[in-house]
C-alpha positions as CSV (number, residue, x, y, z in Angstrom):
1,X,-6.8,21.8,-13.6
2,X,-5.9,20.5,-10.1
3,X,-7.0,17.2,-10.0
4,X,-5.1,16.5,-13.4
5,X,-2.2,17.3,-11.8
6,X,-3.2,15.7,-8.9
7,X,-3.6,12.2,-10.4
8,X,-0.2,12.8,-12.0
9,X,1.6,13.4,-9.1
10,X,-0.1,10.1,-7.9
11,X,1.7,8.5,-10.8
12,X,4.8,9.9,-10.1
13,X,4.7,8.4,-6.8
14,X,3.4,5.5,-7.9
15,X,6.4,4.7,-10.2
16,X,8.4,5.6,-7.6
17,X,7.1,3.1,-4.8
18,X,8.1,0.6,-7.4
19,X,11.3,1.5,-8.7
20,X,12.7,2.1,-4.8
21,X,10.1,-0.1,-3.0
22,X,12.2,0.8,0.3
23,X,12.1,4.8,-0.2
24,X,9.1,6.7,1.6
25,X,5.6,4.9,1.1
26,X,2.5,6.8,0.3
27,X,0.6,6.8,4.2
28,X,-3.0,8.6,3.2
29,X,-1.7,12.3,2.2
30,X,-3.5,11.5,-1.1
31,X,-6.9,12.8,-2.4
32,X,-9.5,9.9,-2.6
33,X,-10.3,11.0,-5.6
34,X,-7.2,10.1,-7.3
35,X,-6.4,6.9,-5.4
36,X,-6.4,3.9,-8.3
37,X,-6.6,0.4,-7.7
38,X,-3.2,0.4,-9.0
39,X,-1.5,3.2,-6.9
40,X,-3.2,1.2,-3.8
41,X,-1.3,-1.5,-4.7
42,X,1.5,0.1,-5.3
43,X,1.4,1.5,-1.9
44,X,0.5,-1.9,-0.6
45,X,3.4,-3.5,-1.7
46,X,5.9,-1.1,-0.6
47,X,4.6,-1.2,2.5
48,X,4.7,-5.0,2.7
49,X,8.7,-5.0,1.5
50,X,9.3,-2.0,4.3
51,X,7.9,-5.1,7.1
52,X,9.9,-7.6,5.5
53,X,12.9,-5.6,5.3
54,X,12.0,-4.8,8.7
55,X,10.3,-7.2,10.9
56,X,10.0,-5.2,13.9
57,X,7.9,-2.3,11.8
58,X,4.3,-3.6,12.9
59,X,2.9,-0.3,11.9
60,X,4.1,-1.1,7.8
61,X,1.9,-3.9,7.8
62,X,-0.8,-2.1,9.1
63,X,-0.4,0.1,6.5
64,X,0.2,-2.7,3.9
65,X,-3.3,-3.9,4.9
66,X,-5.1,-0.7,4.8
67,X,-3.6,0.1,1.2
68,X,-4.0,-3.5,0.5
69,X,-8.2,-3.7,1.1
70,X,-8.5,-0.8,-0.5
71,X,-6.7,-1.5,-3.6
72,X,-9.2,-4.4,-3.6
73,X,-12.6,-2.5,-3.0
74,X,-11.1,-0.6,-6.0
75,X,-11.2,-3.8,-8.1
76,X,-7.6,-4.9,-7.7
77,X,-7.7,-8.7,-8.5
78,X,-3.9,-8.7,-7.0
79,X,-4.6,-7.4,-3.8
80,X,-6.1,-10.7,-2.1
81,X,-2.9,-11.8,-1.8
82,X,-1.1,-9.4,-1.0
83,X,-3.9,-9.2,2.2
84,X,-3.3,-13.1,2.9
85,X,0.5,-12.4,3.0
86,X,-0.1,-9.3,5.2
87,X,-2.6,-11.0,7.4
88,X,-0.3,-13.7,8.0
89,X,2.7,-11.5,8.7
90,X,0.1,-9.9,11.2
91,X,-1.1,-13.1,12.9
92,X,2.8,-14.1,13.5
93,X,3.7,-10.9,15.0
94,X,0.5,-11.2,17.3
95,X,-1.5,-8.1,15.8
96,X,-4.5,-9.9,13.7
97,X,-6.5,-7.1,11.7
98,X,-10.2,-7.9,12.7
């Protein structure tokens, strides 16, 4: 009963990074079990547009890459580029992910 409602808060969430990708971004409060290759990228991306939108917020990125590589380990065929673009974001503000 809880997980069901777990993955549809995830949703919820989910649709929400997207429709407001400046809002609040998912960090890691989320069960692994109901983390998708989708929500990860999700998460990933509105990370990403909170360092553009912000170029001083180092810490986004860093997030943005986390959510990013895991979105791929989870199959996500869009999140190598979304890791190049963070990586390269990274490299230019002088903090390369190793």
């Amino acid at each position: 009963m809880i997980k069901p409602l777990m993955a549809a808060a995830a949703l919820l969430i989910a649709g929400t990074v997207n429709a407001e990708p400046y809002a609040v971004c998912i960090t890691n409060e989320l069960d692994d079990t109901v983390i998708t290759a989708d929500i990860a990228f999700a998460a990933g991306q509105c990370h990403l547009a909170r360092a553009i939108e912000d170029t001083q917020n180092v810490s986004a990125l860093e997030y943005a890459h986390s959510w990013f590589l895991e979105a791929r380990r989870l199959g996500s065929n869009q999140a190598t580029q979304g890791l190049k673009d963070v990586e390269q974001k990274l490299e230019s503000a002088g903090h390369a992910q190793g």
